[in-house]
N, C-alpha and C positions, 0 to 999 in steps of 0.2 A: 685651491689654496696656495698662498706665495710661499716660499718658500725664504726666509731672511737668513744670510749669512751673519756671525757675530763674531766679530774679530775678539781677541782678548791678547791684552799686552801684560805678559809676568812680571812682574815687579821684581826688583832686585831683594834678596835676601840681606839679611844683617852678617850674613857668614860671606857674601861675594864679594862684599866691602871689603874686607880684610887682607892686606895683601898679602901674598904668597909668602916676601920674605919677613914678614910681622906673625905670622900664623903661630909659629910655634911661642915667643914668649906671648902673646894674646892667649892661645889656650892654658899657660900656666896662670897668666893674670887671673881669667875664668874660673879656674880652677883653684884658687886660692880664698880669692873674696868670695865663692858661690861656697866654700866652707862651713858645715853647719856651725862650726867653734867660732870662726873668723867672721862671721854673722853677727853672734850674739857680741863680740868682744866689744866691736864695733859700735853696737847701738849702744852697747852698756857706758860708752869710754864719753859718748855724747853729755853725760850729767855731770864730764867736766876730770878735774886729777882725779885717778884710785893707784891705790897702791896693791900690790899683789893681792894679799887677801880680801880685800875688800871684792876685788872682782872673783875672786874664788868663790864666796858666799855670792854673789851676785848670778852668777851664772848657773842655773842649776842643771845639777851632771855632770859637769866637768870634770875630768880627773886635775891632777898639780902636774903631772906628767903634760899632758893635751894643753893646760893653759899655756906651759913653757915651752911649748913648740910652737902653739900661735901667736903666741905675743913675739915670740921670736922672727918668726915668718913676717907679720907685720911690721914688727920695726925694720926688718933690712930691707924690706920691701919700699918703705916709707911712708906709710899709713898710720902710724902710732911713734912720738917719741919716749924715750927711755931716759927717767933721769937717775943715777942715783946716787946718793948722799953719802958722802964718807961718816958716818956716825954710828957708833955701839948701842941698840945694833944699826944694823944697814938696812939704809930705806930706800928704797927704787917706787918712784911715782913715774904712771903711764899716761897718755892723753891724746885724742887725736890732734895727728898733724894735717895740715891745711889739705893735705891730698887724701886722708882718709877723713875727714869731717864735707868733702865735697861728693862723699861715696857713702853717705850716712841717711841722707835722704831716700837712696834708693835702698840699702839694710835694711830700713825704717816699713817701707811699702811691699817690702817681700815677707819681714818676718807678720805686719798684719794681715796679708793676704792670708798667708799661713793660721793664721789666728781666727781668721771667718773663715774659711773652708776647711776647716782640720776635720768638722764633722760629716763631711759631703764627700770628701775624698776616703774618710773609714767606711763608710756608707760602701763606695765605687769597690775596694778592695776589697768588702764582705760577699760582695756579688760573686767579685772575680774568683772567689775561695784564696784570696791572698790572707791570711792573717799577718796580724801585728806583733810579732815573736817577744819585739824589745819590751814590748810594757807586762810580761807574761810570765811568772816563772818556768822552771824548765819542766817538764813530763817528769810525773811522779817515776819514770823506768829509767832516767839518768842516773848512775850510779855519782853520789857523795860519799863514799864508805873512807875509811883510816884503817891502818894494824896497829892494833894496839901493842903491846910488850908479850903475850901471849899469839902473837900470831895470829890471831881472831878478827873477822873485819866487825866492826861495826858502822851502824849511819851516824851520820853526824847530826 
């Protein structure tokens, strides 16, 4: 029997591409738009102007805290512009700008990947004995207790 030799040539990574002196603001970019908040802002911002609350109600989860850190991040970043109105009261409309509506396409195909394997991947971490903490209340042994004016703890 012959014996065939089989060469294999490794293809470059998507991480080799990157030059050395780019590495660092690349992985904050990374780390910004792969954002679970800076995600959703994003595909939500595609149906065109909202104004704060409207993406407050639109996003669900989000604290008012985490909105105004994201929106924040995205506008100085320049993915979303900020407008707002000198008027009683004060209106501040959002939207993407030309450089985050050309990164809305790819928003778009991660949050529905997300959407057809959400059930596949709980499936993987039920195996792995990883539970889903977030969607759970906490263990009836967490103490919730107060003092009331009597020094007494009660549960809440």
């Amino acid at each position: 029997m012959d014996v065939v030799a089989v060469q294999t040539v490794a293809l470059p990574s998507p991480c080799s591409r990157i030059p050395v002196e780019h590495a660092d603001i690349v992985r904050q970019i990374l780390d910004q738009v792969g954002d679970k908040w800076a995600l959703m802002v994003i595909a939500t911002l595609q149906g065109g102007v909202l104004r704060y609350t409207e993406l407050l109600r639109a996003i669900p989860g989000i604290s008012q805290r985490m909105l105004s850190r994201t929106l924040a991040q995205l506008h100085q970043d320049g993915l979303i512009t900020r407008t707002a109105y000198a008027e009683v009261p004060p209106r501040v409309e959002y939207a993407l700008a030309p450089l985050g509506d050309s990164l809305h396409g790819i928003v778009v195909s991660l949050i529905d990947w997300a959407i057809t394997h959400h059930d596949e991947i709980r499936q993987h971490r039920a195996r792995a004995g990883i539970a889903d903490t977030r969607s759970r209340p906490p263990p009836e042994s967490t103490f919730l207790g107060s003092v009331d004016d009597s020094s007494t703890i009660r549960n809440r």
